[in-house]
N, C-alpha and C positions, 0 to 999 in steps of 0.2 A: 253652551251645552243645554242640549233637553232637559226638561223634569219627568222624572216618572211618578206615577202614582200606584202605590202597591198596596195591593189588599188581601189577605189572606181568606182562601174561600176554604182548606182542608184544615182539619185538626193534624196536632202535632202527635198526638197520641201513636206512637208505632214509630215514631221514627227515629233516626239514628241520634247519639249525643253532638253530632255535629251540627244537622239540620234545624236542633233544637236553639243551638248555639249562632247561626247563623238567622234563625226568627229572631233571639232577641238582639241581635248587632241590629238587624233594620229597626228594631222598634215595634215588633209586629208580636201582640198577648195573645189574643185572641182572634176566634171566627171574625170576618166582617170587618175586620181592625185594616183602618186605613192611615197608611203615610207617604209622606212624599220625600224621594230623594235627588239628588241631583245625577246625573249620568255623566259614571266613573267606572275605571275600570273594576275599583274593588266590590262596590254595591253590583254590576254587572257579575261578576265571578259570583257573589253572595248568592245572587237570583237564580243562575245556573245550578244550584247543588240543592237550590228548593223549589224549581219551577213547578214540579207535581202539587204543588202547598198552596201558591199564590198566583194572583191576575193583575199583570201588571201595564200599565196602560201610558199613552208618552204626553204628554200636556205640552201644550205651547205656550212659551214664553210669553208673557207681555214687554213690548219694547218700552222702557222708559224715558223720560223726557230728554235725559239727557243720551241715551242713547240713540233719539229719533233726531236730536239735534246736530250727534255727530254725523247721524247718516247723511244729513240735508251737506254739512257744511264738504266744500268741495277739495280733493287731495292735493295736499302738495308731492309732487312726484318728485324726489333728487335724483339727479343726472349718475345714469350707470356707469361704474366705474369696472371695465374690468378685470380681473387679476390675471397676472403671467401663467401660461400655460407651464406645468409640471409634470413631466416626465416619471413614471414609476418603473424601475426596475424590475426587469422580471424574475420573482421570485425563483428560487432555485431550491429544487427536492431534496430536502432530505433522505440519504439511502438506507435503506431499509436494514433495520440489526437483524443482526445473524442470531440463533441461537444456538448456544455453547450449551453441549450434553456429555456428559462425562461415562464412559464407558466401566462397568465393573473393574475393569483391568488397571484404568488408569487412575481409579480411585486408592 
């Protein structure tokens, strides 16, 4: 996963109790206030409801040693195995309810 870096360039002054709520889950006080989060769905949702507020920017990872090592070392592939083909029944409709209205008379 990316990292982003988010920095709030608008005040919060005016805005809803949520948006407010939502600055401080990221971690973000102040003007100029920068943090880094990881990219997730929930911090994406977060960003969405305040994007008028902040500027947020994607950073690239640095690959670590041992990630650069896994990259080098070479796959083992295990032999595909396939599973028995299965058959689904074709679903059958439900028939539509009638509705029952009861007439002055028959009440």
């Amino acid at each position: 996963m990316a990292t982003l870096k988010i920095t709030q360039i608008k005040s919060r002054i005016g805005s809803t109790a949520q948006q407010c709520k939502n600055l401080d889950a990221l971690g973000l006080h102040r003007i100029n206030h920068t943090v880094t989060h990881s990219d997730s769905a929930i911090i994406l949702g977060m960003l969405n409801k305040v994007k008028h507020l902040v500027k947020v920017e994607v950073v690239e990872e640095k690959a670590t040693k041992k990630a650069a090592k896994k990259a080098e070392a070479p796959a083992v592939e295990a032999p595909a195995v396939e599973a028995p083909a299965v058959e689904e029944a074709p679903k059958a409709k439900k028939p539509a309810a009638k509705k029952v209205t009861k007439t002055k008379k028959e009440e």
